[in-house]
DRENDO-1510 file (C-alpha; in Angstrom, 1 decimal, always signed):
<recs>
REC; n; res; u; v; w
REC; 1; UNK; -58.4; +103.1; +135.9 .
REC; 2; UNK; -58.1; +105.6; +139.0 .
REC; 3; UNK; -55.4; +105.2; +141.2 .
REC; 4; UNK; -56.0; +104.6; +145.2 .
REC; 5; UNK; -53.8; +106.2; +147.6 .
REC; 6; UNK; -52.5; +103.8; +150.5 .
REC; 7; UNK; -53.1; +104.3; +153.9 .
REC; 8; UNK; -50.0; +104.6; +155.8 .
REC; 9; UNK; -52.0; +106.0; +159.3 .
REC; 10; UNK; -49.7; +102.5; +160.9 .
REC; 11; UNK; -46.7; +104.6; +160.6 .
REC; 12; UNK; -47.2; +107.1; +162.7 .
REC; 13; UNK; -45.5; +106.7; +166.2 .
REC; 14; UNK; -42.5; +105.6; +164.0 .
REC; 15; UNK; -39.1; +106.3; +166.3 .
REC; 16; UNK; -37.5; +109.5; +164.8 .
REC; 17; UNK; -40.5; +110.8; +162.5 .
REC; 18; UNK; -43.5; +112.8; +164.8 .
REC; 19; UNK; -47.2; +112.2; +163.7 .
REC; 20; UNK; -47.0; +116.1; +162.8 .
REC; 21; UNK; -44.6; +115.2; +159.8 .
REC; 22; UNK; -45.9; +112.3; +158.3 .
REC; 23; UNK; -49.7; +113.2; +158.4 .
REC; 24; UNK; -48.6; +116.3; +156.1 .
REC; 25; UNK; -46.5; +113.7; +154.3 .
REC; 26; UNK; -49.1; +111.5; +153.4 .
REC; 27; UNK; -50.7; +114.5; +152.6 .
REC; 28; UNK; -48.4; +115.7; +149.9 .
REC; 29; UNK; -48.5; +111.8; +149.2 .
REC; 30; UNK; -52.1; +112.1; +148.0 .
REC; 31; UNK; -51.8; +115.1; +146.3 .
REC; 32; UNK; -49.4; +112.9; +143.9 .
REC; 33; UNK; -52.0; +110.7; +143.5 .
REC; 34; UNK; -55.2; +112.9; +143.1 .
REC; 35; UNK; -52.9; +115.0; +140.1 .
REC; 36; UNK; -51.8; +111.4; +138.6 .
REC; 37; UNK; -55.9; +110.6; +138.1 .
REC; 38; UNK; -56.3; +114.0; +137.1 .
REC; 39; UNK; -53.9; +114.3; +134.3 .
REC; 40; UNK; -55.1; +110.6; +133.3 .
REC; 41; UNK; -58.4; +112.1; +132.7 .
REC; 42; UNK; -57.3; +114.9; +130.5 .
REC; 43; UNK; -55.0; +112.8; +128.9 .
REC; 44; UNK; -58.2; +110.8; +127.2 .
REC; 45; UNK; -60.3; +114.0; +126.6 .
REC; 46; UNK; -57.5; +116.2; +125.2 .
REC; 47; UNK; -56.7; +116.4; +121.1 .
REC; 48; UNK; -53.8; +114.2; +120.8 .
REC; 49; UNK; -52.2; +116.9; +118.8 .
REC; 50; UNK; -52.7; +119.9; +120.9 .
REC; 51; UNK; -50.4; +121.6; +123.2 .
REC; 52; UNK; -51.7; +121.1; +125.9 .
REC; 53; UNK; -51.6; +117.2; +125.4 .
REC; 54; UNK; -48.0; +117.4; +124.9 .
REC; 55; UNK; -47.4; +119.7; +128.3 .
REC; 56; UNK; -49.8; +117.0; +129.9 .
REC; 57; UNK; -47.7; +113.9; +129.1 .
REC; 58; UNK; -44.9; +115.5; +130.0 .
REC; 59; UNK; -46.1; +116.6; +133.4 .
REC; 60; UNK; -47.4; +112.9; +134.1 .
REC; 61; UNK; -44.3; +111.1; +134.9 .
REC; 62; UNK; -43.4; +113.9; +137.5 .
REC; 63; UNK; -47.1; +113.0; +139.7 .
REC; 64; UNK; -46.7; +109.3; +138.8 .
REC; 65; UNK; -43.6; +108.7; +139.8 .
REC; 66; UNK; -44.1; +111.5; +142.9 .
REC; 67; UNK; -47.1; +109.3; +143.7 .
REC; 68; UNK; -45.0; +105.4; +143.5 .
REC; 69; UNK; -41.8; +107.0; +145.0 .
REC; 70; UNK; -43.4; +108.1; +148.3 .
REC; 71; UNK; -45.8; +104.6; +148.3 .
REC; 72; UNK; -42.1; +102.9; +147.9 .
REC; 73; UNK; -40.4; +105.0; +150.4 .
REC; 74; UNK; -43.7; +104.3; +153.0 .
REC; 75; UNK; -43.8; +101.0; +152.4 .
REC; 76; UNK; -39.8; +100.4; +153.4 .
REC; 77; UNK; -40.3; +102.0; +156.6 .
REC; 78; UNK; -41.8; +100.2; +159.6 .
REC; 79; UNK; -40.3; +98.3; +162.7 .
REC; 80; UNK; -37.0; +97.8; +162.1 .
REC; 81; UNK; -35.2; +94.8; +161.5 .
REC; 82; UNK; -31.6; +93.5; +160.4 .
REC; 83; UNK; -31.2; +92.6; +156.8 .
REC; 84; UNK; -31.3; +88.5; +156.6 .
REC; 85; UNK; -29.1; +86.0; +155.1 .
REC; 86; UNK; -30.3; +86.2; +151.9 .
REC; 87; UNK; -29.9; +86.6; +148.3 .
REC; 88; UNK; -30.0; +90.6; +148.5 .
REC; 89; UNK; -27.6; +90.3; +151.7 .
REC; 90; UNK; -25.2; +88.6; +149.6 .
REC; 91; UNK; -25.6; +91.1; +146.6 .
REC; 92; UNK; -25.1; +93.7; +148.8 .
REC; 93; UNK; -22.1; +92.3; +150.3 .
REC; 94; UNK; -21.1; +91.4; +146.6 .
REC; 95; UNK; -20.9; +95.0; +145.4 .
REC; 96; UNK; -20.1; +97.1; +148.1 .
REC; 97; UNK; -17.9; +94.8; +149.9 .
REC; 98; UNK; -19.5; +94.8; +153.3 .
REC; 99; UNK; -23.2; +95.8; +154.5 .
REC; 100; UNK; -21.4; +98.7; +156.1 .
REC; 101; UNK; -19.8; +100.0; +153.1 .
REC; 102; UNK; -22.9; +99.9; +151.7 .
REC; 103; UNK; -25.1; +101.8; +154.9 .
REC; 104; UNK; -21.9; +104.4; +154.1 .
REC; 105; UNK; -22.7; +105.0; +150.7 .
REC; 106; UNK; -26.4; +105.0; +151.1 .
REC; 107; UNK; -25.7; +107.7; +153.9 .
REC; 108; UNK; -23.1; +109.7; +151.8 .
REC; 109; UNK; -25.3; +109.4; +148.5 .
REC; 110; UNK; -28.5; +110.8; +150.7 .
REC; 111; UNK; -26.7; +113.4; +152.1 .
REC; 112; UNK; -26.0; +115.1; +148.5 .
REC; 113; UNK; -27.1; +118.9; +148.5 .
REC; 114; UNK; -30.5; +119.5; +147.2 .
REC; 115; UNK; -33.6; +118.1; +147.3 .
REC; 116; UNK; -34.1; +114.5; +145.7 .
REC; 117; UNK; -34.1; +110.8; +146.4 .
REC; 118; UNK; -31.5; +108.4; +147.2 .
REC; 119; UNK; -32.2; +104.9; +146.0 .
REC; 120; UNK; -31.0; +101.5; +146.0 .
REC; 121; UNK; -31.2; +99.9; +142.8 .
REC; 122; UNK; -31.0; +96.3; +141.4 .
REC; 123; UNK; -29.6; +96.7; +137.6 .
REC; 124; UNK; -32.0; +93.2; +135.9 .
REC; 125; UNK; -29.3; +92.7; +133.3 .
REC; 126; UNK; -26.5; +92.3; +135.8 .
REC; 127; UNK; -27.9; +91.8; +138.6 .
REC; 128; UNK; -25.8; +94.4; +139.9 .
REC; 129; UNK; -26.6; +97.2; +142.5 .
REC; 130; UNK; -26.5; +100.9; +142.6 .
REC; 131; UNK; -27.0; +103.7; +145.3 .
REC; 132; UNK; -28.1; +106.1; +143.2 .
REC; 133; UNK; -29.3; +110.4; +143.5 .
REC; 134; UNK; -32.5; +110.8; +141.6 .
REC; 135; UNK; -32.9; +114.6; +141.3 .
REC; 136; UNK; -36.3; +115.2; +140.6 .
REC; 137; UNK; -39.4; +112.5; +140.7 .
REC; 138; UNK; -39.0; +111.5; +136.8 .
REC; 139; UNK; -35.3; +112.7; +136.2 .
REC; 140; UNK; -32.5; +110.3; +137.0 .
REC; 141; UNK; -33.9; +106.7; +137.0 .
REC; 142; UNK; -31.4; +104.0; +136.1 .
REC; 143; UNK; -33.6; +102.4; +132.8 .
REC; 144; UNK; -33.7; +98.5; +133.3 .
REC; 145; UNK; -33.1; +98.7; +137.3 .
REC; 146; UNK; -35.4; +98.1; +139.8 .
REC; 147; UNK; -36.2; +100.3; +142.9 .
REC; 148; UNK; -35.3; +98.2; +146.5 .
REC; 149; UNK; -34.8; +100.9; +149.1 .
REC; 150; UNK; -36.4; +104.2; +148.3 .
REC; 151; UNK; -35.2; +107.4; +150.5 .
REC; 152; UNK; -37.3; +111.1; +150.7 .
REC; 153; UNK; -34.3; +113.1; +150.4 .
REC; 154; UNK; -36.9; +116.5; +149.7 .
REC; 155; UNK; -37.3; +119.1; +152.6 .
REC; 156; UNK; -40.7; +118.0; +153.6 .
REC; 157; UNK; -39.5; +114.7; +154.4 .
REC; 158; UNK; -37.0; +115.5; +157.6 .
REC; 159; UNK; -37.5; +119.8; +158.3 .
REC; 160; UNK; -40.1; +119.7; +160.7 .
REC; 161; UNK; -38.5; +117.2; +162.8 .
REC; 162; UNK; -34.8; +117.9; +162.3 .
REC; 163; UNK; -34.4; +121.2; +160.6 .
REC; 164; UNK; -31.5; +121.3; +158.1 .
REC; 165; UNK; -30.0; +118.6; +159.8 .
REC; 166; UNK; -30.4; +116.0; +156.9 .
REC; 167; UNK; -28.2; +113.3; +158.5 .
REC; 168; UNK; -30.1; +113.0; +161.8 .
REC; 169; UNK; -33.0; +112.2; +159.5 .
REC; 170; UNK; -31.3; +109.5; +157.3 .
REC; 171; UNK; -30.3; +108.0; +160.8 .
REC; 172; UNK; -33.6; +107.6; +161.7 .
REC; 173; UNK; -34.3; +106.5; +158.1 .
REC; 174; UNK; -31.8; +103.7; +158.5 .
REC; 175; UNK; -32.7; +102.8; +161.8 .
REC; 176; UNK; -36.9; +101.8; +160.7 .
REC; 177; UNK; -36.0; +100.1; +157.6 .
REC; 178; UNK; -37.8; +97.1; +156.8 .
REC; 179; UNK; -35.6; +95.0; +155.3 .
REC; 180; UNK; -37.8; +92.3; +154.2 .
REC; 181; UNK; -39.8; +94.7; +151.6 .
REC; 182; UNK; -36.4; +95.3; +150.6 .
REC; 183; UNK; -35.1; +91.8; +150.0 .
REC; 184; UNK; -38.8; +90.5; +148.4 .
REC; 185; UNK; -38.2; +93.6; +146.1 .
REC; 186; UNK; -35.0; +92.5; +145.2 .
REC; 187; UNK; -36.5; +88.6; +144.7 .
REC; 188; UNK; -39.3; +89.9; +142.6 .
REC; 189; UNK; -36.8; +92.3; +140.4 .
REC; 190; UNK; -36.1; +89.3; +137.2 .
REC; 191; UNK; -32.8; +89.6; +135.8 .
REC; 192; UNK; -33.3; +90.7; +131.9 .
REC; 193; UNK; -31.5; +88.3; +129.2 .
REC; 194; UNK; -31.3; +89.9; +126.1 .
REC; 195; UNK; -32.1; +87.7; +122.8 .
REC; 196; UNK; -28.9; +87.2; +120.6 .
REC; 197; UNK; -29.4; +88.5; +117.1 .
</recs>
């Protein structure tokens, strides 16, 4: 199997992001996906029991998860549109009280020094949700949740549009979400019901 990368050329002219920083996005974008087929290949050729296989599966889930991060981050941004009465409109509502205590702590939780990702998750054995900080690409992850909103909190993703000024750029985040890819995430993510021993 050899991954694809997607062709997100639709988003540029996207209010708030110029064509300058999201070719070299998608750029960086690929790059995640061209090491991801790389390290697949030398993961079936390599000794199963030398160090280099061990320093190769480690280094996987960094370009794997660089690779899906970025294609769920693309794929929630778009023409914007209000989130819609619906089941993750009332789980948002739910747990955070009110869609604008949630937009604040989405807002706050991106803003958190350093470079990373701020995502919304859907926990499947709860149903509950999360805005959570992922430091790095594979470091962080809430195990049994499901990704609904993805943010690029690294450098590359606001700096040559808005400088340091991190919160202009999570404006202009918040302002081209798509909320539908958000909400059909949140409908495809099952709730998990574990088996009673």
């Amino acid at each position: 199997m050899k991954f694809k990368p997607k062709n997100y050329s639709h988003l540029v002219g996207l209010k708030g992001f110029s064509k300058e920083l999201l070719t070299n996005h998608f750029k960086l974008y690929e790059g995640y996906v061209e090491n991801t087929n790389k390290l697949m290949e030398i993961l079936l050729m390599e000794d199963k029991e030398s160090p280099k296989f061990a320093e190769t599966k480690r280094r996987f889930g960094w370009e794997f998860d660089g690779m899906r991060l970025h294609e769920y981050y693309f794929d929630n941004l778009g023409d914007y549109a209000a989130l819609k009465k619906s089941p993750l409109q009332e789980a948002v509502e739910k747990d955070f009280g009110s869609f604008a205590q949630w937009e604040n702590d989405f807002r706050t939780t991106a803003a958190i020094r350093g470079s990373g990702w701020a995502i919304l998750y859907r926990d499947h054995w709860t149903g509950s949700l999360f805005n959570i900080w992922v430091t790095e690409h594979d470091v962080g992850h809430l195990a049994g949740c499901s990704p609904l909103l993805v943010l690029d909190a690294f450098e590359h993703a606001y700096m040559l549009d808005y400088g340091i000024e991190r919160k202009n750029y999570i404006a202009a985040f918040i302002e081209n979400i798509r909320w539908a890819i958000a909400a059909e995430r949140f409908d495809n993510a099952r709730e998990y019901v574990p088996t009673e021993v």
